[in-house]
C-alpha positions in Angstrom: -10.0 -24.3 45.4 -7.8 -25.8 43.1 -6.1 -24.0 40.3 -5.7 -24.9 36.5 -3.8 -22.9 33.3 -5.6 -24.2 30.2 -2.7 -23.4 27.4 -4.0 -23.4 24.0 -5.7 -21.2 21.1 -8.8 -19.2 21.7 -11.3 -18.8 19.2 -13.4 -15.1 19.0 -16.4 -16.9 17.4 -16.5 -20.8 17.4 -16.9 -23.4 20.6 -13.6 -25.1 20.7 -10.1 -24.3 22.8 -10.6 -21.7 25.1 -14.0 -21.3 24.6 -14.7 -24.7 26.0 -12.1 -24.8 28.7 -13.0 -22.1 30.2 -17.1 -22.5 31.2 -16.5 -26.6 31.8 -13.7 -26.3 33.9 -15.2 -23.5 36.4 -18.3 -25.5 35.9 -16.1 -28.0 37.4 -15.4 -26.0 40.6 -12.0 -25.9 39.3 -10.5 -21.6 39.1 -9.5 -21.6 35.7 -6.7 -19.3 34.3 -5.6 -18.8 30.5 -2.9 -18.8 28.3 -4.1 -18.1 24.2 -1.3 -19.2 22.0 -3.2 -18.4 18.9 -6.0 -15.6 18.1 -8.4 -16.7 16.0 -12.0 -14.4 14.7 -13.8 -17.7 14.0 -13.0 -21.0 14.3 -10.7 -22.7 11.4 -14.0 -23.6 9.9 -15.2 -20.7 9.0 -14.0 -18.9 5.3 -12.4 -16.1 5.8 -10.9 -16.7 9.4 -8.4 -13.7 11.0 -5.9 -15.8 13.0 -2.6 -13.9 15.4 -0.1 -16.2 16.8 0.7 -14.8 20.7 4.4 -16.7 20.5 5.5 -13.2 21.5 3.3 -13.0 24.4 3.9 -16.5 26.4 7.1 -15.5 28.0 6.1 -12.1 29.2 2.7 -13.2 30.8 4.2 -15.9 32.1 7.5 -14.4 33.8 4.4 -12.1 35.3 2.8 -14.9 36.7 6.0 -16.0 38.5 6.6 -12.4 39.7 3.2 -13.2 41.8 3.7 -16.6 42.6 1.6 -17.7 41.1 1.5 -21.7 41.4 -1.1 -24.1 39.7 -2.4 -28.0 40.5 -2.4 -28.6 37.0 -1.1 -27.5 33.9 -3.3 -28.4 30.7 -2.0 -27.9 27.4 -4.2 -27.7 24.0 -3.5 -26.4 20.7 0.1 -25.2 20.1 0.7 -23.3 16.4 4.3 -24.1 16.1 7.6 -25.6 17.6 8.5 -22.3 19.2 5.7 -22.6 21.1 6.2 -26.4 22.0 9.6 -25.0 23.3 8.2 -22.0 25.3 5.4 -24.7 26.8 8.4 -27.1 28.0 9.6 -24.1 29.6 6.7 -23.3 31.5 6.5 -26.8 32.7 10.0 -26.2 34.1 8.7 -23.0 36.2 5.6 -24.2 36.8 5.9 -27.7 37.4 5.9 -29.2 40.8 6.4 -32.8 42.5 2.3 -32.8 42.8 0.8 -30.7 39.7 -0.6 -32.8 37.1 0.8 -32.0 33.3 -1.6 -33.0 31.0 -1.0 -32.8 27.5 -3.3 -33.3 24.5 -1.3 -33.5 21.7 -3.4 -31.6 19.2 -2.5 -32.0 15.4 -4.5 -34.0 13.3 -7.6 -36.3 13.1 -8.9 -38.5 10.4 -5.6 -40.0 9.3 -3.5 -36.8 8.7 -2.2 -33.8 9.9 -4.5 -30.6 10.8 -3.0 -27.8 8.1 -0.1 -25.3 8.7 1.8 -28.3 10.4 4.9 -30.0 8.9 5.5 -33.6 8.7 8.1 -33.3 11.4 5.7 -31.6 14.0 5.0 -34.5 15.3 8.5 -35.5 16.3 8.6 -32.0 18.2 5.1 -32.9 19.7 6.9 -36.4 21.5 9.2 -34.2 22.7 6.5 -32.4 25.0 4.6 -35.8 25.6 7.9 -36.5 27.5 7.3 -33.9 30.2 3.7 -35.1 30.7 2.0 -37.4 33.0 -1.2 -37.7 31.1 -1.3 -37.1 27.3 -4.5 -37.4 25.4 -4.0 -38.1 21.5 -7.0 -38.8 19.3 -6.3 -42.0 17.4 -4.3 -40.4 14.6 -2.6 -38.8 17.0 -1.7 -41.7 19.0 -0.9 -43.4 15.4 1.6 -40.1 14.2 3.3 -40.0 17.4 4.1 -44.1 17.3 4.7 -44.7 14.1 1.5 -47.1 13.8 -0.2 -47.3 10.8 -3.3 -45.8 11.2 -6.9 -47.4 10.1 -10.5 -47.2 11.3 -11.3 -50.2 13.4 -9.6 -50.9 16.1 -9.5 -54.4 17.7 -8.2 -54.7 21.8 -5.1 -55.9 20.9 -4.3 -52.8 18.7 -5.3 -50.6 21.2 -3.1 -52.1 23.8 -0.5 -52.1 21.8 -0.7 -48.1 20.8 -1.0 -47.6 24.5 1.8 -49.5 25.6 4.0 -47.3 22.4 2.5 -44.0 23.8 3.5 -44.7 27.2 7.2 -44.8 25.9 7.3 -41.9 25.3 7.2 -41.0 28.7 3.7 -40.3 30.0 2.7 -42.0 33.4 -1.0 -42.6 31.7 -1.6 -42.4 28.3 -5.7 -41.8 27.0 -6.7 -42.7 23.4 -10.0 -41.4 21.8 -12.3 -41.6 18.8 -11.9 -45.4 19.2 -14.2 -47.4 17.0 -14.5 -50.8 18.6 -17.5 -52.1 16.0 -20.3 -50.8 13.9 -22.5 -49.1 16.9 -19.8 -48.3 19.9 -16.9 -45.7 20.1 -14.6 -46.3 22.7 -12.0 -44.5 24.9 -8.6 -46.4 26.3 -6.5 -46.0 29.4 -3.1 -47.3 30.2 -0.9 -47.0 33.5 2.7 -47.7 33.5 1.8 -51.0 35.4 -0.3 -52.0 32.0 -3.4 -51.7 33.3 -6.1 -51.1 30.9 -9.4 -49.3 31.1 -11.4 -49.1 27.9 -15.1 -47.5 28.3 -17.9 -47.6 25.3 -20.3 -45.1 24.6 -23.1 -44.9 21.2 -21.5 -44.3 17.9 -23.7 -41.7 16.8 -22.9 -40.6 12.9 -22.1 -36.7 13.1 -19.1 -34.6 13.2 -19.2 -31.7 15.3 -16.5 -29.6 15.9 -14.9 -28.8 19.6 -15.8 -32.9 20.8 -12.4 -33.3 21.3 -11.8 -30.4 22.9 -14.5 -31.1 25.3 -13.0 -34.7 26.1 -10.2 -33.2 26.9 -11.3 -30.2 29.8 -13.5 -32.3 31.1 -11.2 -35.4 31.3 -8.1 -32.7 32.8 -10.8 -31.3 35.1 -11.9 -34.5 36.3 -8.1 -35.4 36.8 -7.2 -32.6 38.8 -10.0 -33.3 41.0 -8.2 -36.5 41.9 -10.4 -39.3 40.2 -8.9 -42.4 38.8 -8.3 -42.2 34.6 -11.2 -44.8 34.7 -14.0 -42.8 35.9 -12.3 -39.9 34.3 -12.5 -40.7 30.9 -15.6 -42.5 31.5 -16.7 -38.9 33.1 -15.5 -37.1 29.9 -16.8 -39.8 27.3 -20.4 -39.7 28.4 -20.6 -35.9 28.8 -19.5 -35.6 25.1 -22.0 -38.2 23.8 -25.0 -36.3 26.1 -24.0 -32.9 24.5 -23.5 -34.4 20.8 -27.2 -35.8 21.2 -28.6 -32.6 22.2 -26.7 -30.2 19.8 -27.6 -32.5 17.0 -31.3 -31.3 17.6 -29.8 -27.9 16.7 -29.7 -27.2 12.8 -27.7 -24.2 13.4 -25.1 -25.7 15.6 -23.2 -27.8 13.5 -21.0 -25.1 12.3 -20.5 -23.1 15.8 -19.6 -26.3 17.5 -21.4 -28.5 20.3 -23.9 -27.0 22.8 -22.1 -27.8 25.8 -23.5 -24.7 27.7 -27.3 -26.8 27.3 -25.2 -29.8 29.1 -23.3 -28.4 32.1 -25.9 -29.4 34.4 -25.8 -32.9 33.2 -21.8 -32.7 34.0 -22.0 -31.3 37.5 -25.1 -33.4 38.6 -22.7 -36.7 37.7 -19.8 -34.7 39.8 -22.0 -34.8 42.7 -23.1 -38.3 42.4 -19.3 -39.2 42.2 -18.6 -37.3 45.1 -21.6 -38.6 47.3 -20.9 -42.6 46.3 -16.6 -41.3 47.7 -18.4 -40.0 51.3 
């Protein structure tokens, strides 16, 4: 069985982070280990919200881990609450890192055309700097724009998104993913580029809600599909039609909108398509 750290906050109440990871990528068939960064009672959405930073904590678990030998196939890195913690991550690649683990990075900082709060203009300088060490990264596209220097906007023609691609992969990435995507009135769209320039671009149904955790859920099922060893084109395509499914069922739920998407209701939907992946490979 192959073996993935998920690195990133963990929320007490709330389906995002952690709380995703975990379920979708043992759900996966992938063993799944954890590393919080950040403590949080509720999700940031909720008033009133208790959070801990762990900074303290990274280096001691992990210099554990290597006490075991413990080795991973992939290293997957969310939500990081500061540029101590950026640093502490780059170390962990450096122990943890191997000719054939995948580092997957999903640059999480902002959304909506500016950065998430608590983070300074110059985090996202900080946040190249880890992109550097990855061979996948994962930016939403005000992500993508931040860590370019692309100004961002709201539609996004091909030639745009070939050309954020092509910056991203700069920075040092072998692939570089781009979500959120909006290609034209009814269609949201997720990009792919190799170093050799080849683009994969996949469209799903723009449906008009906001729940919270989708990108989140992109992203574990995108790493877990990775580490499995398919292409980035039936990955993201994987990942992009799992999160549509589960925003069309939570979006029957009136109570889920603040908790997050339903993606327990879904799993079978995501392993039945693992199998039919796997049987169409045989």
């Amino acid at each position: 069985m192959k073996r993935i750290v998920s690195i990133q906050d963990f929320s007490c109440i709330g389906k995002c982070s952690q709380s995703i990871a975990l379920p979708v990528l043992s759900a996966m068939g992938l063993e799944c280990a954890a590393l919080p960064t950040v403590l949080l009672s509720a999700h940031t959405a909720f008033d009133g919200f208790v959070s801990r930073e762990l900074t303290d904590s990274l280096v001691p678990i992990t210099d554990h881990w290597r006490s075991m030998g413990v080795r991973f196939d992939a290293i997957y890195t969310g939500y990081l609450g500061s540029e101590e913690q950026i640093s502490q991550v780059e170390q962990i690649f450096s122990d943890f890192g191997t000719n054939n683990n995948l580092i997957f990075v999903d640059p999480v900082m902002a959304d909506h055309g500016k950065l998430y709060p608590g983070f300074a203009p110059e985090f996202p300088e900080r946040m190249k700097e880890l992109c550097r060490h990855a061979d996948v990264i994962t930016p939403n596209v005000t992500e993508a724009c931040l860590l370019t220097g692309e100004a961002y906007r709201q539609r996004h023609e091909e030639s745009f998104v070939r050309q954020l691609l092509e910056k991203l992969l700069s920075l040092g990435a072998k692939t570089a993913i781009v979500t959120g995507l909006r290609m034209d009135e009814t269609h949201m769209g997720v990009a792919a580029m190799d170093k050799n320039g080849k683009l994969c671009l996949h469209n799903t149904a723009y449906i008009p809600s906001v729940f919270y955790g989708t990108g989140d859920l992109f992203a574990s099922t995108c790493a877990g599909a990775l580490t499995l060893g398919l292409p980035a084109s039936e990955a993201i395509a994987l990942a992009a039609d799992y999160v549509v499914k589960t925003i069309r069922v939570t979006a029957k739920d009136p109570e889920s909108r603040w908790y997050g998407v339903n993606f327990e209701q879904t799993l079978p939907y995501l392993m039945k398509r693992l199998v039919e992946i796997e049987e169409k490979q045989i």
